[in-house]
N, C-alpha and C positions, 0 to 999 in steps of 0.2 A: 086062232089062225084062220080058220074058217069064216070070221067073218073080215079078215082083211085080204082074204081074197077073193069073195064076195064082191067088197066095194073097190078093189082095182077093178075085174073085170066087168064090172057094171059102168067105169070111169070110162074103160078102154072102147065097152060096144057104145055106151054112149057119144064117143068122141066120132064111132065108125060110121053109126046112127045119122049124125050130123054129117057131117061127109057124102053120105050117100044123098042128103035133101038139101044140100044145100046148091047144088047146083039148079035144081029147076026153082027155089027161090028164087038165086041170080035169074035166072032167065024171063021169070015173070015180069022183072022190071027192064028187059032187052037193052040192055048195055052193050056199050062195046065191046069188042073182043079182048082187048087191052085191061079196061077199067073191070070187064068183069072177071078176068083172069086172077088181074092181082087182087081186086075184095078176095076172091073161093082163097087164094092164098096169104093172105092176112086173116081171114078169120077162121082158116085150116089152123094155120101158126096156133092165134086163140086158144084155139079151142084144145090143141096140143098139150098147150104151154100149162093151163089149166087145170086138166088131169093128170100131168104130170108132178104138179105144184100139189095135188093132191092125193096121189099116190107117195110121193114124198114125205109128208105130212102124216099118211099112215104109215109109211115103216118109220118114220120117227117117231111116231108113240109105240110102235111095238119096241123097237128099241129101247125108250127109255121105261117102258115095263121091263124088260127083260132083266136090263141093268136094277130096277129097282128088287126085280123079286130075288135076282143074282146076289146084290148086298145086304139084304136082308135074311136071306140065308145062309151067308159066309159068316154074319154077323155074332153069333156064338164060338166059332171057331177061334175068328179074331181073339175075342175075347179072350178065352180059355188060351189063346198062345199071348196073348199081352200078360196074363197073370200070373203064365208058367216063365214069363221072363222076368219079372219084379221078384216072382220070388225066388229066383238064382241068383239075381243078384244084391238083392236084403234077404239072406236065410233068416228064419224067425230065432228071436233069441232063444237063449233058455230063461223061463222064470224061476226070480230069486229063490233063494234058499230061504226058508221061513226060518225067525230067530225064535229063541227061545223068550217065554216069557220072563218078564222084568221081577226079580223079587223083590217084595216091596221089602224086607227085611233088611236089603245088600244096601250099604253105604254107597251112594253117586257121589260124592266126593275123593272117590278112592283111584 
């Protein structure tokens, strides 16, 4: 957890970072007021869209850790309720009654 909120707010000041310099970049190449407005505003957008897509991308692997350590640890329970249902409803038999042995003396014909 600590290190996904690490790399948001590293996303975030780096987005802030940018923002703050990128206006006297624009101005370095003295544009219009127009033309330089909307670039700081398309590559605001950028640079937004970006960390956001990245920020994103880390709660979606936290998630799918979450989910994986979640299933893997339900996973004997499951189990153990899957096994307590087959065997209510296949009770185990009883086993045969052992016969007695054969005497070889007794007529099979009989």
């Amino acid at each position: 957890m600590t290190a996904v909120v690490n790399f948001a707010s590293g996303a975030v000041m780096s987005v802030v970072v940018f923002a703050s310099a990128l206006p006297g970049l624009i101005r370095s190449y003295r544009p219009g007021i127009l033309s330089g407005t909307l670039f700081f505003l398309v590559a605001l957008l950028g640079a937004v869209s970006a960390a956001a897509a990245f920020i994103g991308a880390l709660a979606a692997a936290g998630a799918g850790a979450a989910y994986g350590v979640v299933s893997i640890a339900a996973r004997p329970a499951i189990l153990a309720a899957e096994r307590e249902r087959r065997e209510a409803l296949n009770p185990p038999r009883a086993p045969p009654r052992p016969r007695a042995p054969l005497d070889p003396r007794r007529n099979l014909d009989d």
